[in-house]
C-alpha positions as CSV (number, residue, x, y, z in Angstrom):
1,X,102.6,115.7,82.9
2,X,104.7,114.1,85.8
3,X,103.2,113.0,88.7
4,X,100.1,115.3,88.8
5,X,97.1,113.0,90.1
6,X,96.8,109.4,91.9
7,X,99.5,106.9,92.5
8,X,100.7,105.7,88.7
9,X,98.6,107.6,86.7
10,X,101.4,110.2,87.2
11,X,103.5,108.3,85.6
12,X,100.8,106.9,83.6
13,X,99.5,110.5,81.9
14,X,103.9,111.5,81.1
15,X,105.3,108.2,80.9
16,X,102.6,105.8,78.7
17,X,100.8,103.4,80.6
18,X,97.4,104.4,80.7
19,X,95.4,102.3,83.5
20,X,91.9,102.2,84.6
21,X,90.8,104.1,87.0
22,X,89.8,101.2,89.4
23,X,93.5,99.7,89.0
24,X,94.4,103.2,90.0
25,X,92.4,103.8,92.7
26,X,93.2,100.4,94.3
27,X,97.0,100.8,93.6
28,X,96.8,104.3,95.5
29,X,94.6,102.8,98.7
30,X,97.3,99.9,98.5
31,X,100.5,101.9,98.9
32,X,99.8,103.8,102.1
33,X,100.0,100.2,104.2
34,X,103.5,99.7,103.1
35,X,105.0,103.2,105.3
36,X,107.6,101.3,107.7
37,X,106.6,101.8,111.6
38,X,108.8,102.5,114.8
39,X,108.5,98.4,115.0
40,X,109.3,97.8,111.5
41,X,112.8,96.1,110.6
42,X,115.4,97.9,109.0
43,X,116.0,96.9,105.1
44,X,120.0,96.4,104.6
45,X,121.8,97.8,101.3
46,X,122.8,95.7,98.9
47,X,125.9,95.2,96.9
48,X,126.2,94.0,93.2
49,X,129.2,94.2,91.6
50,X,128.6,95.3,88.0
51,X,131.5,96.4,86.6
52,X,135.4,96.8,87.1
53,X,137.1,99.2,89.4
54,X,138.3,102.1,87.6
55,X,140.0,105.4,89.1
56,X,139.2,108.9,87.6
57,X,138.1,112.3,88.9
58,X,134.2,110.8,89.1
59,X,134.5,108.6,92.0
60,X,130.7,108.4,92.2
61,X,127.1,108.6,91.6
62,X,124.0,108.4,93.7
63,X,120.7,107.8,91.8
64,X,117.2,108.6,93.2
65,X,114.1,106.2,92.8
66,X,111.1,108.0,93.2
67,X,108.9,105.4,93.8
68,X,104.8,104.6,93.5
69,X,102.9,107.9,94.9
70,X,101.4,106.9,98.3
71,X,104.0,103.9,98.5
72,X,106.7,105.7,100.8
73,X,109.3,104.2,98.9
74,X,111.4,106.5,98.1
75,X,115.2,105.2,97.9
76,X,118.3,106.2,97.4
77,X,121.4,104.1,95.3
78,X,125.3,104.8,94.9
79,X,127.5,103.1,92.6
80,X,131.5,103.2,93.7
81,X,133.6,103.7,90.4
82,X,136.2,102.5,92.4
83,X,135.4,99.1,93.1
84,X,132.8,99.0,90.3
85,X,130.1,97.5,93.5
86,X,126.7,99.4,92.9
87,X,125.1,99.9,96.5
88,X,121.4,99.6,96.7
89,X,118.9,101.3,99.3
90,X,121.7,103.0,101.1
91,X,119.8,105.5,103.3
92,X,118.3,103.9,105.9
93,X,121.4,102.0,107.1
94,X,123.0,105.4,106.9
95,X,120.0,107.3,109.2
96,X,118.2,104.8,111.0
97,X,116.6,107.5,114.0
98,X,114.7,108.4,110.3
99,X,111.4,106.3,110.2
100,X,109.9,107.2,107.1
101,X,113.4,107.0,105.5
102,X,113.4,109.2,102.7
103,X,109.4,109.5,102.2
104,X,107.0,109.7,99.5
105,X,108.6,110.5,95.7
106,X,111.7,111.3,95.1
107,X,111.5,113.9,92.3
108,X,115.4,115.6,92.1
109,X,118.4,115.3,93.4
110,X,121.6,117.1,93.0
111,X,124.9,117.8,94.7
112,X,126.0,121.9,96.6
113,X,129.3,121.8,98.3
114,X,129.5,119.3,100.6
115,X,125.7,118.1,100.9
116,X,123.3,115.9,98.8
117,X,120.2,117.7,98.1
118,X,116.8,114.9,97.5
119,X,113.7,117.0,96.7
120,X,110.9,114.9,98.2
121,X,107.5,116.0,96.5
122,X,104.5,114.1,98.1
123,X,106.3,114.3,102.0
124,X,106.9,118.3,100.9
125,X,110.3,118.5,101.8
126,X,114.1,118.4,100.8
127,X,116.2,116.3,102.6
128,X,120.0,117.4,103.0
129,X,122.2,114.6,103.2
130,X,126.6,115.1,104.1
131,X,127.4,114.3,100.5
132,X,130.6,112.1,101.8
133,X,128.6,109.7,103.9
134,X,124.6,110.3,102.6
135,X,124.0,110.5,106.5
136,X,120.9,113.3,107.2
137,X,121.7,116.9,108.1
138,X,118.2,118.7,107.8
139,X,115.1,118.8,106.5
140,X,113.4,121.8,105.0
141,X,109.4,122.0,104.4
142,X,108.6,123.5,101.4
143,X,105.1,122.1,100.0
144,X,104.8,120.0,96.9
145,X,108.4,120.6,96.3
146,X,109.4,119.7,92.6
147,X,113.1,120.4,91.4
148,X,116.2,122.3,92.7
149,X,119.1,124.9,91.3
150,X,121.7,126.8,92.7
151,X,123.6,129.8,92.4
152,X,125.6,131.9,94.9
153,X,125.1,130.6,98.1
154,X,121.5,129.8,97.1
155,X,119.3,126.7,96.3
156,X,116.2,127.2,94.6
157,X,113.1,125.2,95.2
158,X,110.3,125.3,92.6
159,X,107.0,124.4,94.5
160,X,103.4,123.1,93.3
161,X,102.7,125.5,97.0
162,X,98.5,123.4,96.8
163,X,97.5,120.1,97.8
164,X,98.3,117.2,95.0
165,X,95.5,117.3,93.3
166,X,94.1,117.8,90.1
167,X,91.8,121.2,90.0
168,X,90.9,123.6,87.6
169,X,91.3,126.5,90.0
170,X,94.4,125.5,91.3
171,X,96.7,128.5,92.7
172,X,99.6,129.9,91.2
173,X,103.4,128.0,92.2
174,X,106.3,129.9,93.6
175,X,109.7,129.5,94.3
176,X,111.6,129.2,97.6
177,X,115.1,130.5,98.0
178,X,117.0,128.6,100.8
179,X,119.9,129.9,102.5
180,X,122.4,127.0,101.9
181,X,124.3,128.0,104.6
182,X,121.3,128.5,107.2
183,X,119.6,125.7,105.5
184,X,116.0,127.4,105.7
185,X,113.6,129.2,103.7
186,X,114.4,132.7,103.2
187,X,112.3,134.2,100.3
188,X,109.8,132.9,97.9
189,X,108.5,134.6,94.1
190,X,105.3,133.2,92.9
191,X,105.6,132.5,90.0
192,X,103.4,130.3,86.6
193,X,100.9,127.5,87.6
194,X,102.8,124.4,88.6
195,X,106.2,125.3,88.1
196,X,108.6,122.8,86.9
197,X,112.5,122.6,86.3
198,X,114.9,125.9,86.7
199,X,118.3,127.2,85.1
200,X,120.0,130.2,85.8
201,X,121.6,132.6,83.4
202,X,123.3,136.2,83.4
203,X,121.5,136.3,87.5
204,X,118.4,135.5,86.1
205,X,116.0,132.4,87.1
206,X,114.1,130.7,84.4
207,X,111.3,128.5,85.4
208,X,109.2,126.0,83.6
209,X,105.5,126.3,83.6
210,X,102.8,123.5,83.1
211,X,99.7,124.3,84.7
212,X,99.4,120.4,84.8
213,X,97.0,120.6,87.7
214,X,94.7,122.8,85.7
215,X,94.2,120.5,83.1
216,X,93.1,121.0,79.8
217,X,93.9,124.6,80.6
218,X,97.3,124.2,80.5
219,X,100.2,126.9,81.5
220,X,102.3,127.9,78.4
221,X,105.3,130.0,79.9
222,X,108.4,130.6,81.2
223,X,108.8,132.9,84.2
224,X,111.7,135.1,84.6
225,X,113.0,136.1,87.5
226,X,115.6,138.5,89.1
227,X,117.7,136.9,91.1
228,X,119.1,140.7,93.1
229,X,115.8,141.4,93.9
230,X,113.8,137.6,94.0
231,X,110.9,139.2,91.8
232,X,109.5,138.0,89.0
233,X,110.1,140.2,86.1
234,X,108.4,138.8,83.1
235,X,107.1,136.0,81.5
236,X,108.0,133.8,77.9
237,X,105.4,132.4,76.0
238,X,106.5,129.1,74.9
239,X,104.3,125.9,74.8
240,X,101.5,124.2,76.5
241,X,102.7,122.0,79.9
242,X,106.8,122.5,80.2
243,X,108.7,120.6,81.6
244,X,112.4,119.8,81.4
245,X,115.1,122.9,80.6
246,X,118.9,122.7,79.8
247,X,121.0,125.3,79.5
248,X,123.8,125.5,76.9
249,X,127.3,126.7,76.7
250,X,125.9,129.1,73.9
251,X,123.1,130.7,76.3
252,X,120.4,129.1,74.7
253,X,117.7,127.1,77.2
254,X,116.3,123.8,75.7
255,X,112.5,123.6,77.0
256,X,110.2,120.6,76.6
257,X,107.1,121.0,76.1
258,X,104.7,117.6,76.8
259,X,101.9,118.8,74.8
260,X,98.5,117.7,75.6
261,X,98.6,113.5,75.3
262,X,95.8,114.3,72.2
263,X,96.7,116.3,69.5
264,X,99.3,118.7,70.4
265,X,102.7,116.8,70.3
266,X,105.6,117.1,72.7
267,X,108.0,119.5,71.0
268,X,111.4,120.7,71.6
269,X,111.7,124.9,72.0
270,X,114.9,126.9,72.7
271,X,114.9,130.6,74.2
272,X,117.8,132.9,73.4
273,X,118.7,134.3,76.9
274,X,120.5,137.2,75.3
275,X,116.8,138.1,74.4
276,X,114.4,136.6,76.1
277,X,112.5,135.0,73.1
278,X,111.8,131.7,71.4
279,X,114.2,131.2,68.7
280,X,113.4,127.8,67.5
281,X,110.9,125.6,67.7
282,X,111.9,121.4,66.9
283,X,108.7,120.0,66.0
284,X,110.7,116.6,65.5
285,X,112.0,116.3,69.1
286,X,109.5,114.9,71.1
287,X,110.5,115.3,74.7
288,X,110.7,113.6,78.3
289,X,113.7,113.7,79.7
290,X,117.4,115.3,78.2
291,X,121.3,115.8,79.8
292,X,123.6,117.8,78.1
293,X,127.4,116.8,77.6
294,X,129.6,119.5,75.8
295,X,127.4,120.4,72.4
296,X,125.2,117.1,72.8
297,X,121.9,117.6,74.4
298,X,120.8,113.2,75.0
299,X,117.1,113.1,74.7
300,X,114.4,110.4,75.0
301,X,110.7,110.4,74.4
302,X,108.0,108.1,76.0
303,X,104.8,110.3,74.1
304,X,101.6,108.8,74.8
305,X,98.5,109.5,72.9
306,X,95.4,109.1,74.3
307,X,94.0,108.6,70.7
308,X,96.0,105.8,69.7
309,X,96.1,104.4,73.1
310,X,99.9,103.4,72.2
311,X,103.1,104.8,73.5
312,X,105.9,106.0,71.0
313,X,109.4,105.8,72.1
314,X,112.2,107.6,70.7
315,X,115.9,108.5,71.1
316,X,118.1,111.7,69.7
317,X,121.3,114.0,70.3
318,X,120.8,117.0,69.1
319,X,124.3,119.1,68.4
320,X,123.8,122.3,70.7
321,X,125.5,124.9,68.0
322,X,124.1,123.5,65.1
323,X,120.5,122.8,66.4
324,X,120.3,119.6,64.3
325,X,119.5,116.4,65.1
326,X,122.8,114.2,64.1
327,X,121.4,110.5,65.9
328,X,118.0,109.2,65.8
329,X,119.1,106.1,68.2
330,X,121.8,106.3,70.6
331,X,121.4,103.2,71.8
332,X,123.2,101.0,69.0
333,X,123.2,97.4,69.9
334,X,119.4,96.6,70.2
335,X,119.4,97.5,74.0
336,X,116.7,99.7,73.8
337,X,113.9,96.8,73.0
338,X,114.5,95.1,76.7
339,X,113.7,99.1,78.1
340,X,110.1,99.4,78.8
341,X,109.7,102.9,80.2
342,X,112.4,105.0,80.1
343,X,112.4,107.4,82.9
344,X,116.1,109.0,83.9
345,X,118.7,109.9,81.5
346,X,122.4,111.0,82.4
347,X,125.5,111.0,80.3
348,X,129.2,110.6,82.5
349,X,131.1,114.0,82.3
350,X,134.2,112.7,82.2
351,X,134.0,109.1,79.7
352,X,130.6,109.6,77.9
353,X,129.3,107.1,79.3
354,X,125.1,106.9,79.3
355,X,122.8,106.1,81.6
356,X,119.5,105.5,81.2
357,X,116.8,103.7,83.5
358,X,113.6,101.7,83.2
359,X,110.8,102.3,85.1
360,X,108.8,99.3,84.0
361,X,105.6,99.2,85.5
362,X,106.2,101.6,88.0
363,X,105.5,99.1,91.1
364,X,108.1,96.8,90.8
365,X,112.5,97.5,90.9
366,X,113.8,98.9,87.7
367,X,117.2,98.5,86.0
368,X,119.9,101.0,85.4
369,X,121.2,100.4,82.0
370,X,124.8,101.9,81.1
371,X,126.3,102.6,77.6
372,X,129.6,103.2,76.1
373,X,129.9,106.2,74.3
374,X,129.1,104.2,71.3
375,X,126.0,103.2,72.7
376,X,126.8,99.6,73.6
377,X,125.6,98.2,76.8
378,X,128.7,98.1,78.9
379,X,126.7,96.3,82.5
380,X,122.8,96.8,83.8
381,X,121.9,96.4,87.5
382,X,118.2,96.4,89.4
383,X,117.4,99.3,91.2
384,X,114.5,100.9,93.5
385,X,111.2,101.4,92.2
386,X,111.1,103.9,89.0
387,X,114.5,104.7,88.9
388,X,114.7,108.5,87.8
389,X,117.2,111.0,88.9
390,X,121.3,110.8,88.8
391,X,123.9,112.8,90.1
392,X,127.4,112.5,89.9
393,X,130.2,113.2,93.1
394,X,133.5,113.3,92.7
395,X,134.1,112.7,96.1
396,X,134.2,109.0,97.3
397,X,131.4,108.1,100.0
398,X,132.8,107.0,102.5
């Protein structure tokens, strides 16, 4: 699962690279000297330009690096479509009263209105940003925060609610419902163990369960919840340790299911929200990350197997009405040998262009790879450490 114990063995147990736990233990001890201090000098943005200006609807997009647990690093990029300049580390020269900048592991980020959401997990909070200028506007608390979703005036927070830390008796998660107007907590449903992403459908919010903290007793469901009267109505029986969900233009939720890292393989499952039940079940679709653009759901793989000791990496698209597999590779100009660890997937709603990042080794800047349509590599930039989460604004920051 994602992030669920020490420093890089989050990434490490999801992701592939499988460390000691010395080189773990040291890495974790390590990070907490590098938090920057009252006295502590300001690191400027940087600009690279990477591609040519181009005008369109999408002026934007800000991409979240979630950085080594324990390391603080958590940073925030933009790239301008409109002078093709991509603008690294923009936050602190955009809040510098903030100390800790954006905090400890940026795990979401998305885009309500007029502000930019960042879901913070280890410093257990969300930080609201004016989406026109990425300057700070609040801060709520919500502990071990994971991912966010709107609907109707409302952003949902999914919520780990213990201490980060693997244990077998770990308590059940729950969701907060913020006000996005009042910007606070107004409600929370407890939900599965360790709850994971969220889509809404028909006023109902679904919510992945992994139970990754209560490993090998995994959760295997997906709750349901009514969003008129914030309980939890029922829960779907899909797979061991969920994860990711995308929702299609058909009604259908795409869930991925990790597996166990030993013999149960990440799979692929859809749920018929016209139903409430598993439909299908794509034993060929190993899972880590997917973005949906009109009937093509993008998906990449980084399985690793604790029995082989070896990581297997994969690409697909998967057509949406169909529920077929139609490209093994979308990456078509060899591209995808330079990418170590791919960590964040997004796909351009407007040109089709794809994005997809490389976290490396998880301690060092990443790159930002982007696509044609065709899967050629149009440009590549460096980024913060473990590059993850995109978002795209068509507003211009100004």
């Amino acid at each position: 699962m994602e992030r669920f114990y020490f420093s890089t063995v989050f990434a490490a147990v999801s992701h592939g690279k499988a460390r000691g736990w010395l080189t773990l233990l040291l890495a974790f001890i390590a990070c907490f000297s590098s938090c920057r201090s009252d006295d502590d000098p300001l690191v400027p943005s940087t600009q690279t330009p990477v591609a040519p200006g181009e005008d369109g609807p999408v002026k934007g997009f800000f991409l979240l690096n979630e950085a080594n647990m324990g390391s603080n690093k958590a940073s925030l990029d933009y790239f301008d479509y409109g002078s093709g300049i991509y603008h690294k580390n923009i936050f602190p020269e955009r809040n510098p009263g903030i100390v800790k900048e954006l905090g400890d592991v940026g795990n979401d980020i998305r885009i309500y209105g007029d502000k930019l959401y960042a879901v913070i997990n280890c410093s257990h909070l969300v930080e609201i940003m004016d989406v026109n200028t990425a300057r700070h506007v609040a801060t709520i608390s919500i502990p071990n925060c994971r991912y966010i979703a709107f609907d109707k005036g409302y952003a949902y927070v999914s919520s780990y609610a213990g201490p980060v830390k693997i244990d077998p008796n770990a308590r059940l998660g729950y969701v907060a419902k913020v006000d996005t107007a009042l910007l606070q907590v107004v409600d929370t449903c407890v939900v599965g163990y360790q709850p994971e992403e969220m889509v809404v459908r028909d006023n109902k919010l679904y919510v992945a369960n992994s139970g990754g903290y209560r490993v090998p007793d995994y959760d295997n469901t997906v709750s349901v919840i009514d969003l008129d009267r914030f309980k939890e109505t029922k829960k779907i029986t899909v797979a061991i340790n969920l994860h990711r969900m995308e929702l299609d233009r058909y009604g259908n939720i795409w869930v991925s299911s990790r597996g166990d890292y030993y013999n149960v393989r990440s799979k692929t499952y859809i749920i018929d929200t016209s139903t409430d039940l598993v439909t299908d079940v794509l034993h060929l679709l190993p899972n880590s990350n997917m973005t949906l653009r009109g009937d093509s759901l993008y998906v990449y793989s980084t399985e690793w197997s604790y029995i082989t000791n070896s990581n297997t990496i994969s690409y697909a698209i998967v057509n949406t009405k169909t529920k077929k597999v139609v490209n093994r590779n979308f990456i078509t100009d060899g591209t995808e040998k330079k990418i170590e660890i791919p960590y964040g997937i997004a796909v351009h709603p407007e040109t089709g262009d794809i994005f997809v990042t490389d976290a490396k080794d998880y301690v060092t800047p990443g790159t930002l790879y982007c696509f044609s349509p065709g899967g050629k590599k149009k440009w590549e930039v460096t980024t913060g450490d473990i590059p993850a989460h995109i978002v795209f604004t068509r507003r211009k920051m100004e």
